[in-house]
C-alpha positions as CSV (number, residue, x, y, z in Angstrom):
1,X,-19.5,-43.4,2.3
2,X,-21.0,-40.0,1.5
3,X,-20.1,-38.7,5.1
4,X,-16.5,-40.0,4.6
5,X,-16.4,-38.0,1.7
6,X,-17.8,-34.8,2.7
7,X,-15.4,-35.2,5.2
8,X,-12.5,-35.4,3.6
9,X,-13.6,-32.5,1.6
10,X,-14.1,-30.4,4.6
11,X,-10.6,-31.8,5.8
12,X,-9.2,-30.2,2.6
13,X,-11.2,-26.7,2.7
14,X,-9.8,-26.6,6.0
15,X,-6.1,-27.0,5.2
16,X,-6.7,-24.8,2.3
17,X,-8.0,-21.8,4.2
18,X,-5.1,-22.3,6.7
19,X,-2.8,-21.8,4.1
20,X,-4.5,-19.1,2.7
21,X,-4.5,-17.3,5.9
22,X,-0.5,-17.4,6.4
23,X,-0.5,-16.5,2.9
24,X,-2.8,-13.4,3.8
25,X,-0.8,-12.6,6.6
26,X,2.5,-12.5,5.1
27,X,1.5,-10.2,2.5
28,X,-0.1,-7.7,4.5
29,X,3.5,-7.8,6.5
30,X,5.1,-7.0,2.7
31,X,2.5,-4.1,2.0
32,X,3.7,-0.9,2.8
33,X,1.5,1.7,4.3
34,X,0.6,4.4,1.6
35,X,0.9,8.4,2.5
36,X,-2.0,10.3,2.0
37,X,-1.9,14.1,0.3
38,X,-2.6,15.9,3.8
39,X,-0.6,13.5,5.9
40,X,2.2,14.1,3.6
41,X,1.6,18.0,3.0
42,X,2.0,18.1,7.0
43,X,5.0,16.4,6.7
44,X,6.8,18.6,5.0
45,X,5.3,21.8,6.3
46,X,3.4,22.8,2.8
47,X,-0.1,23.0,1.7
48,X,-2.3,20.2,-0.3
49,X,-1.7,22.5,-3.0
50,X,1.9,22.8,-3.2
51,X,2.2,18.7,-3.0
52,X,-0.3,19.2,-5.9
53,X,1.3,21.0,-8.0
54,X,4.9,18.9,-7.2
55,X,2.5,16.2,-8.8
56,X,1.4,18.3,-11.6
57,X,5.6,19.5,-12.7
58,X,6.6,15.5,-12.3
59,X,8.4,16.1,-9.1
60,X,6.6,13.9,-6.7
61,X,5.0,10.8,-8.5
62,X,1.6,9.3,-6.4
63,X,0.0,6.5,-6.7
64,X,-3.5,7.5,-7.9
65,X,-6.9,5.4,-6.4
66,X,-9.7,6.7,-8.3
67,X,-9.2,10.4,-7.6
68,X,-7.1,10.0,-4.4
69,X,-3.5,11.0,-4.6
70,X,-1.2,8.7,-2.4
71,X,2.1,8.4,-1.9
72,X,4.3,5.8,-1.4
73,X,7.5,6.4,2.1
74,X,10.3,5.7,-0.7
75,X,8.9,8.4,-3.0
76,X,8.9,10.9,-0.6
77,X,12.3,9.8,0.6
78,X,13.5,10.3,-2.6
79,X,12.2,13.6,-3.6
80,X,13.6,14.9,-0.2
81,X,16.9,13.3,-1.2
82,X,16.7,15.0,-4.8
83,X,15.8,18.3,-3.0
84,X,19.0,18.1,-0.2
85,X,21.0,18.1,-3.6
86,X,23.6,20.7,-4.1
């Protein structure tokens, strides 16, 4: 009786982790690649600091990880929009 049971409970584990697996995978499909300072500072042909200060005047808004500045594709999609305004 006590193998029966520890297999059904390694049964269940098993369907569990499968699920959370696709789970896993479909999120990371939903995640969207972050922008670092100097990928986007090449980008756009400026230096760290000009993408800096953009931060610093409320221009360009990161998303800060500890003390790492990174940027999301709409943001900078958006600030180039705003900027291509007459």
């Amino acid at each position: 009786m006590a193998t029966e049971a520890r297999r059904f409970g390694r049964v269940k584990l098993e369907a569990n982790s499968r699920l959370f697996v696709k789970e896993l995978k479909a999120m990371s499909i939903t995640v969207p690649q972050l922008l670092t300072l100097i990928s986007v500072s090449r980008t756009l042909c400026v230096s760290p600091h000009t993408i800096r200060s953009w931060v610093r005047k409320g221009q360009l808004r990161p998303i800060r990880l500890c003390r790492r500045l990174l940027f999301h594709p709409d943001e900078i999609a958006r600030f180039l929009a705003e900027a291509n305004r007459p």
